[in-house]
KEKE-551736 format. One record per residue: x, y, z of N, C-alpha, C, O, CB in turn. Coordinates in steps of 0.001 Angstrom, whole numbers, plus 524288, in hexadecimal, padded with zeros to 5 digits. Each point is the difference from the previous one (the first is absolute). Glycine has a CB too. Example, Ala and Ser with C-alpha at 12.3 -4.5 7.8 and 13.67 -1.06 7.14 Angstrom:
<recs>
833867E9C681E787FC86804A68000080384804B0800008040C7FFED802997F4907FB7E80245
80606808AF7F85280334804A68003C7FCFE80442802DA801FD80454800A9802A37F9387F6F6
</recs>
This chain:
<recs>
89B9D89F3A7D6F97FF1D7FACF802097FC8980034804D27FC157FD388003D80C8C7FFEF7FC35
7F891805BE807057FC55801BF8035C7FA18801557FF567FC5B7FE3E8029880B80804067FF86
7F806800497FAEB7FAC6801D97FCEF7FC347FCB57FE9E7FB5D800518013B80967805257FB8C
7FE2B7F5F77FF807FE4B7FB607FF067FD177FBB5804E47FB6E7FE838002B80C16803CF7F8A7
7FCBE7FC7780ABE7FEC97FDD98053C7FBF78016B803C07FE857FD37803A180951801D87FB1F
7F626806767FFDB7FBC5803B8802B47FC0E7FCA37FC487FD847FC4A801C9806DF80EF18012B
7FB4C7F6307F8607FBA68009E7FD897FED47FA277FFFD7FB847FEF680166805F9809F97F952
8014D7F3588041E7FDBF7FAA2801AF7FCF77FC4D804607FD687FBF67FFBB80892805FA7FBAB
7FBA480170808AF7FE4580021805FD7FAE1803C8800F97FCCC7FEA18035080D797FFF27FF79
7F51F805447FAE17FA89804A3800E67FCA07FB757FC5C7FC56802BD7FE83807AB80A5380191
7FB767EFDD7FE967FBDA7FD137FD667FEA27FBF580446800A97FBBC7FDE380286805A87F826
7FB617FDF080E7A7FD067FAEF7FFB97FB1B7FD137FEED7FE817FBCE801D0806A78061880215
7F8BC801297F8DB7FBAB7FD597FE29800037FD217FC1E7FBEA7FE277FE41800DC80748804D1
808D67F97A7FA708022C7FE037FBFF802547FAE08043F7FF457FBC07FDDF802B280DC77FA49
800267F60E80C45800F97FC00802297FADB7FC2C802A17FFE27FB83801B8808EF80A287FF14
7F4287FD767FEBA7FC4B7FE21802B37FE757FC787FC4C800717FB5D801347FD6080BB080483
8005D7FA197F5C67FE5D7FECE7F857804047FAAE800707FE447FB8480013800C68107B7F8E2
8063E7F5398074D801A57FA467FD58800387FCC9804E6800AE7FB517FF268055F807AD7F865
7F97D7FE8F80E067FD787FBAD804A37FD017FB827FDE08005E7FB358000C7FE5680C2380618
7FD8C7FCE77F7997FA7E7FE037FF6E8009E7FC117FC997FDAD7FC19801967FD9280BAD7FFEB
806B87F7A07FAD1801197FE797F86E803027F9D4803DB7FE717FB937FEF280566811187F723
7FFDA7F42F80D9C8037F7FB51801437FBC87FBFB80388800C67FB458005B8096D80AE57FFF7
7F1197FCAD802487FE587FCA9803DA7F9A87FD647FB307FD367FC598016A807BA80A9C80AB4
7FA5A7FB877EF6F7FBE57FDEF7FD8A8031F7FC6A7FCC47FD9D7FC3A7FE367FB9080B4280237
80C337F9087FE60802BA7FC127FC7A7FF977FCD18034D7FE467FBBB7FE9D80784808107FBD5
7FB407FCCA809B8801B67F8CA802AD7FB117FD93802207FFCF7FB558012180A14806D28030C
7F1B18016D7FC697FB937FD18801137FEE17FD447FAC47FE607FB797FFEC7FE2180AB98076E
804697FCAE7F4207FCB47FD317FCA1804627FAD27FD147FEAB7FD407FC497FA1780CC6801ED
80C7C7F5A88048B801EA7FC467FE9B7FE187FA4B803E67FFC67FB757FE718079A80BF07FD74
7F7677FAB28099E7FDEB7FBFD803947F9617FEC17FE187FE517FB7F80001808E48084680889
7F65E7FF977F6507FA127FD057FC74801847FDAB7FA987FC1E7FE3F7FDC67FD008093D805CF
80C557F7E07F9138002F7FD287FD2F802607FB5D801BA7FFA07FBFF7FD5D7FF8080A957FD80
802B37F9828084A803217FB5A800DC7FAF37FB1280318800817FB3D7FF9080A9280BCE801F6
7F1377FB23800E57FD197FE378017D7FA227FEF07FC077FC257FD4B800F5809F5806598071B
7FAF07FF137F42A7FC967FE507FB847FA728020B8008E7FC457FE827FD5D8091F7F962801AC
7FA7A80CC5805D27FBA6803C4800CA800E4804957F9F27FB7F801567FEFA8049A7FD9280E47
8024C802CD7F02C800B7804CD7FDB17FA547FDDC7FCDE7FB4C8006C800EB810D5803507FEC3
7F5FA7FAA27FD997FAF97FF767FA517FD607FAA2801AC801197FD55803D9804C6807277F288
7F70C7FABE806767FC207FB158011F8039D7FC8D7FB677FF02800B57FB597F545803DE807BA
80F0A7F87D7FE33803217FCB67FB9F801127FBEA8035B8022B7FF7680443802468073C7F576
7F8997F597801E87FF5E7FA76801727FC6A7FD65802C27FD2F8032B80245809B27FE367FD06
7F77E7F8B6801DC7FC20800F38020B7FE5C7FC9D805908029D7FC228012A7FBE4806E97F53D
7FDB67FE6680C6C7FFDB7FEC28047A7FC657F9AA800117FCB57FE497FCF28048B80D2D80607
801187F24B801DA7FDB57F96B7FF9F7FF737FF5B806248038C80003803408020F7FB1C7F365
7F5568045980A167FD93800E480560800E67F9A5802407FF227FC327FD317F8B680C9180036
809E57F6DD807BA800BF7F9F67FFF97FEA47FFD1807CB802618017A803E8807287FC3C7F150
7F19A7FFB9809B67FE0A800F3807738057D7FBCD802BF802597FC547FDF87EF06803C680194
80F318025D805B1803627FC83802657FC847FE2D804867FF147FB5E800E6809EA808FC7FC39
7F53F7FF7B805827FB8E7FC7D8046E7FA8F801CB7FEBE7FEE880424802318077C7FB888064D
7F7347FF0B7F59C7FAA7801987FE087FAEF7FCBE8042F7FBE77FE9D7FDE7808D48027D7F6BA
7FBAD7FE7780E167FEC77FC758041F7FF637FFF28051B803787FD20801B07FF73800637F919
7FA3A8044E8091F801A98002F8058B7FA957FECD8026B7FBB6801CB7FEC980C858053B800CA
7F9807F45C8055C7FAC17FDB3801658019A800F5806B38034E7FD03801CF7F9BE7FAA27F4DB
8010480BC280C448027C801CA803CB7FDBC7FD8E80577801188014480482800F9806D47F588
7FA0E7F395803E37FC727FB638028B7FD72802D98066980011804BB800D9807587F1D57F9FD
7F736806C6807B97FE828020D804A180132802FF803188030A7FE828036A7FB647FC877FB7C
7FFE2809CA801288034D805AC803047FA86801EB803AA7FB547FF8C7FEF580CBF804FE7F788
7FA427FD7280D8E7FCE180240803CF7FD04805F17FF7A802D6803E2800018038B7F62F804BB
7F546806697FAED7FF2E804B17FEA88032A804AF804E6801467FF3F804937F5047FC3D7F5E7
80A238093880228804328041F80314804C77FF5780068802EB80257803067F78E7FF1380173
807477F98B7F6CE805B4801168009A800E8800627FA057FDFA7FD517FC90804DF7FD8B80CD0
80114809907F61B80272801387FBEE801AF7FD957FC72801F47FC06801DF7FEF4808208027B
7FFA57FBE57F62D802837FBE27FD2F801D88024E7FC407FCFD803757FE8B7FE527F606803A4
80913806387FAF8800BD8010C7FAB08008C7FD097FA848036A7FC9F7FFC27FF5E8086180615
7FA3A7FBF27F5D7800EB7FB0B7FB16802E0802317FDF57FF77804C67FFCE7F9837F6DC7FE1F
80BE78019F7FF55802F4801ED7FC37800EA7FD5C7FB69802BE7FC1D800B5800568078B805A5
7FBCA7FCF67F5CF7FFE77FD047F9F9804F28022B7FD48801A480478800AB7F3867FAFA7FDEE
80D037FCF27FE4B803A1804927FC58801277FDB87FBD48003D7FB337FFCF804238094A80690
7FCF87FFF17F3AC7FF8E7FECB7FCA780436801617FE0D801E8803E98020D7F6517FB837FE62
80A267FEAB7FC12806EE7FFDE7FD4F7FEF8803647F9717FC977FEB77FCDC807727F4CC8083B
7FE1B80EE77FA7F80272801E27F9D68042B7FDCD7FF8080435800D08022F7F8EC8074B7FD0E
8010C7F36C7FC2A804577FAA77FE447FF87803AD7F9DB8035A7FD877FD967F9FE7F5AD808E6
8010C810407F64080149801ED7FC8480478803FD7FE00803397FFFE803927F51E7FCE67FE0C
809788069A7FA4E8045B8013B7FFB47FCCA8063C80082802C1803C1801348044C7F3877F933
7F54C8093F804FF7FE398073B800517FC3C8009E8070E7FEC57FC7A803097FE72804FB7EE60
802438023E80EDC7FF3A801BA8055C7F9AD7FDE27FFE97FD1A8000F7FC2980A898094180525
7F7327F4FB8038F7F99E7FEFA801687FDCF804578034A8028A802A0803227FE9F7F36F7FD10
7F9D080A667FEBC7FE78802FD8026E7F8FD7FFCA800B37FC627FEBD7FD1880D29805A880008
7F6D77FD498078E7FB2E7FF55803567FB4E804C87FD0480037804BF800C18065E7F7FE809A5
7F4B17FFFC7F19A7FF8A8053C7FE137F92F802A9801B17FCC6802D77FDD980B617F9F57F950
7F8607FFCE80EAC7FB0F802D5802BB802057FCD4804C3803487FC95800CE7F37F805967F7EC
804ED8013480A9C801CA7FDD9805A27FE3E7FB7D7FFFB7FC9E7FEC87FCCE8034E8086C80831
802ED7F39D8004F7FCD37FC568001E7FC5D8011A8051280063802F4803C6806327F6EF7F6FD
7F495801378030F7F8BE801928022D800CC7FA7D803318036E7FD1E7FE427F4AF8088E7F848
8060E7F93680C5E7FD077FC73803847FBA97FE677FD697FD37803D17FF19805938000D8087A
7FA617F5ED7F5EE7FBB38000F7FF287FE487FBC1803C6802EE7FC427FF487FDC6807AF7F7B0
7FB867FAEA80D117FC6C7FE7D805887FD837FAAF7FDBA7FB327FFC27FFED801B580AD780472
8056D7F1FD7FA257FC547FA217FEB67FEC07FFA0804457FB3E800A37FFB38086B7FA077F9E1
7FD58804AA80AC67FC687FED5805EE8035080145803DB804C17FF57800457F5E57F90C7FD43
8021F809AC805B77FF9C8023E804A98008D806D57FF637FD55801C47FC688068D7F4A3807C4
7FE3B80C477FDE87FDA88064D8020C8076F802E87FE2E8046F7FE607FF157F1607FF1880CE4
807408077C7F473803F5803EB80066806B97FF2F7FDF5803E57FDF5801F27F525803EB805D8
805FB800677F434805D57FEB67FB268013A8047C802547FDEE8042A80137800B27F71B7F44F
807FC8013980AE28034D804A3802DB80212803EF7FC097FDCA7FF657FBC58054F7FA5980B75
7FFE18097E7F8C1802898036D7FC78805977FC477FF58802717FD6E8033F7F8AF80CF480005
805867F6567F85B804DA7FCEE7FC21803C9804057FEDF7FE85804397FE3C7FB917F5357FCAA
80B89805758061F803E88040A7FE628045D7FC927FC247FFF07FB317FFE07FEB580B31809C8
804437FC207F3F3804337FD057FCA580662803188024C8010F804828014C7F6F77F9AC7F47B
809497FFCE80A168064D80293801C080299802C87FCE2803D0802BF801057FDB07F6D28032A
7FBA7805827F656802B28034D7FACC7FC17800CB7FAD07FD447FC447FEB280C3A7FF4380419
7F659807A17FB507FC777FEE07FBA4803F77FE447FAC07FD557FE557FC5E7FACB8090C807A9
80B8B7F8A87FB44803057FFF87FC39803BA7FB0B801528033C800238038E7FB8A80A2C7FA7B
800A77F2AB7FFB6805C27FB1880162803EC7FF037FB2A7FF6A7FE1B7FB9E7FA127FBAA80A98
80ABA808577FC83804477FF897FA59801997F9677FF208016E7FCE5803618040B80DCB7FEDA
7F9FB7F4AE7F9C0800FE7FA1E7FD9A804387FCE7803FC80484801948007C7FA28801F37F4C6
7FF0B7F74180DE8803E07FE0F803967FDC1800AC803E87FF137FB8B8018D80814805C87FABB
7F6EB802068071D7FD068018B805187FA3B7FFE0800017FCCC800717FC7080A4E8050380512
7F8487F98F8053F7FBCC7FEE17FF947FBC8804988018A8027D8041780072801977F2F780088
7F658809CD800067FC3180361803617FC927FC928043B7FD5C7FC387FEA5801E680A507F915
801267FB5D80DC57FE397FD39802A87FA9E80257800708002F804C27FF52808357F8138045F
7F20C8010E7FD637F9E8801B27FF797FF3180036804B07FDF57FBA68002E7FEA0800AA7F848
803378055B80C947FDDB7FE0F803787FB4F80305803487FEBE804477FE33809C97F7588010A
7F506802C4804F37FCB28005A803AF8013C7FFB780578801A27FBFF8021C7FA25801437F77B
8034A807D3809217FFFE7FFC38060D7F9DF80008801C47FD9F803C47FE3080BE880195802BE
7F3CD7F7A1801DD7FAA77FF3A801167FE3B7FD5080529803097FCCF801EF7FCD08030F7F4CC
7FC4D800F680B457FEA97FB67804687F9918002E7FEF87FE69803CF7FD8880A277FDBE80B03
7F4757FB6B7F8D07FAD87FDC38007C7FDAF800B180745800FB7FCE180387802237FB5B7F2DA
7FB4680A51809D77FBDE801C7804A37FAE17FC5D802F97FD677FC6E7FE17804D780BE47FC5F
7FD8C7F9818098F7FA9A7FBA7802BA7FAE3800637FA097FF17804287FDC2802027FFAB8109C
7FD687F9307F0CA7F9FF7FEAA7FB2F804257FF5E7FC857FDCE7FD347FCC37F8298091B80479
80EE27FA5A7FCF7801DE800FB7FAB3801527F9A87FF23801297FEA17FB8A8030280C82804BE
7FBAA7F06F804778035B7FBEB7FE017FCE87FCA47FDC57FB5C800D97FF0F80AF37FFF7806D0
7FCCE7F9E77F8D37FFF37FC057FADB80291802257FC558022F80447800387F6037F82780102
807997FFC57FA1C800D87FEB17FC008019E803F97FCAE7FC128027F7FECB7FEE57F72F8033C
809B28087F7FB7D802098048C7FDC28036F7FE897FBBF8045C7FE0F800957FAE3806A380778
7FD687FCE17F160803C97FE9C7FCA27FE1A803E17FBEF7FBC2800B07FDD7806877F54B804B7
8044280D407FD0D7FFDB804F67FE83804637FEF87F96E804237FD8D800087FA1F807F880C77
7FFB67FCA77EF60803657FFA87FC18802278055F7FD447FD23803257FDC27FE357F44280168
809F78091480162800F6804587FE348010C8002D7FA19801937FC117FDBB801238059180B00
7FC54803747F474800E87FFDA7FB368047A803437FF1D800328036E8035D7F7137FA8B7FABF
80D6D802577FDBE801C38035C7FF05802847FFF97FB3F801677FBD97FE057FE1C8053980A04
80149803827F5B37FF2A7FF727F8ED804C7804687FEC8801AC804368019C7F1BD7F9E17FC68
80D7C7FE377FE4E8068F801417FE627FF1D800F67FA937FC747FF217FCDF8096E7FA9580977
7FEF2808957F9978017A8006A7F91E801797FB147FCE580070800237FB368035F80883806D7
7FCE67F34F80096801767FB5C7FD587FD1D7FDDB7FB617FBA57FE0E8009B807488007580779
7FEEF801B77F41D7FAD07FE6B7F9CD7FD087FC94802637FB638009E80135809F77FF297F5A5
7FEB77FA8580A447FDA77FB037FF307FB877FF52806817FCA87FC9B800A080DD27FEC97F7FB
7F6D08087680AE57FEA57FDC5806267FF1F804DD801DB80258801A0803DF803527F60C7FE09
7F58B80C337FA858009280522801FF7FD767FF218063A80342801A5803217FBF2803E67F28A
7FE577F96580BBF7FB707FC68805498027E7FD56800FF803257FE247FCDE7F4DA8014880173
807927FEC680828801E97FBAC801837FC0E80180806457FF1F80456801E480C6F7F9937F76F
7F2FB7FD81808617FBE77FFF08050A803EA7FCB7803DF802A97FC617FE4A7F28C803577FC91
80ADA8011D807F4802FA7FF5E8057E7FC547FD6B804047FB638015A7FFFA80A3A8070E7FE73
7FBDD7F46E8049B7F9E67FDF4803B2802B87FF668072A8038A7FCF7801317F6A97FAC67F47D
8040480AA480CC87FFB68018A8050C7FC457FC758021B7FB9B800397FE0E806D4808D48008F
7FEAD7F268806667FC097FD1C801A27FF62800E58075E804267FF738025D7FDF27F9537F402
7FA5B8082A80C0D8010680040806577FBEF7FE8E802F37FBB2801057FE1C809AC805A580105
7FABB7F6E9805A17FA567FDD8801F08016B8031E804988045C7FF47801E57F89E7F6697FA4D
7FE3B80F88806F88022980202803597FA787FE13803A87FB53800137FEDF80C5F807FA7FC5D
7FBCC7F5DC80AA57FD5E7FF668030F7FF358022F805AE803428015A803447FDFA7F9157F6A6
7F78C805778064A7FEBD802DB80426801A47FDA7805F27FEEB80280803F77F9D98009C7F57D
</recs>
């Protein structure tokens, strides 16, 4: 009996093995439950603020836009390129970040922009972001950013 109790214990690389087996089971029970595992079902892109008009701002002061978009579908959405800034008028498209590339059905991804406009940079600023999803019906959707920065 002793013998036995040794030889079960001189293995831990066998404890280590079924560690491993318990912490990939329960991850992959938390990506099903969240409907990340497989691509099943499908995603329905639904803008909630698609819109921001941030009207008369002083040049050199900071601002942030934030747009956001909902997964009202039953399979996971997902962000399937970065979103771009495109410059209808005025200067210098800021860099665009998303908070998630993946939105499990129910939640949302917020798009946003940290930026300011400089001495020559002001007036009239209307910036449209694009960003393109897996959604069949709404793979695109353009976002519109409006700001008048003054000197």
């Amino acid at each position: 009996m002793a013998s036995a109790r040794r030889r079960k214990n001189t293995n831990p690389l066998s404890r280590v093995l079924k560690g491993l087996l318990v912490v990939a089971g329960l991850y992959a029970v938390v990506l099903v439950g969240r409907g990340l595992w497989m691509n099943t079902g499908t995603p329905e892109l639904v803008v909630v603020q698609g819109f921001v008009d941030h009207g008369d701002i002083p040049v050199s002061q900071p601002i942030r836009s934030e747009l956001v978009l909902r997964n009202e579908g039953s399979g996971p959405l997902r962000l399937t390129e970065a979103p771009f800034v495109q410059v209808v008028e005025g200067c210098c498209p800021p860099e665009v970040h998303a908070s998630r590339t993946v939105v499990p059905p129910g939640e949302e991804v917020v798009i946003y922009m940290d930026y300011t406009m400089h001495a020559g940079m002001g007036g009239p600023h209307d910036f449209r972001v694009h960003v393109m999803t897996n959604d069949p019906n709404q793979p695109v959707v353009q976002l519109q950013v409006l700001s008048n920065w003054l000197e």
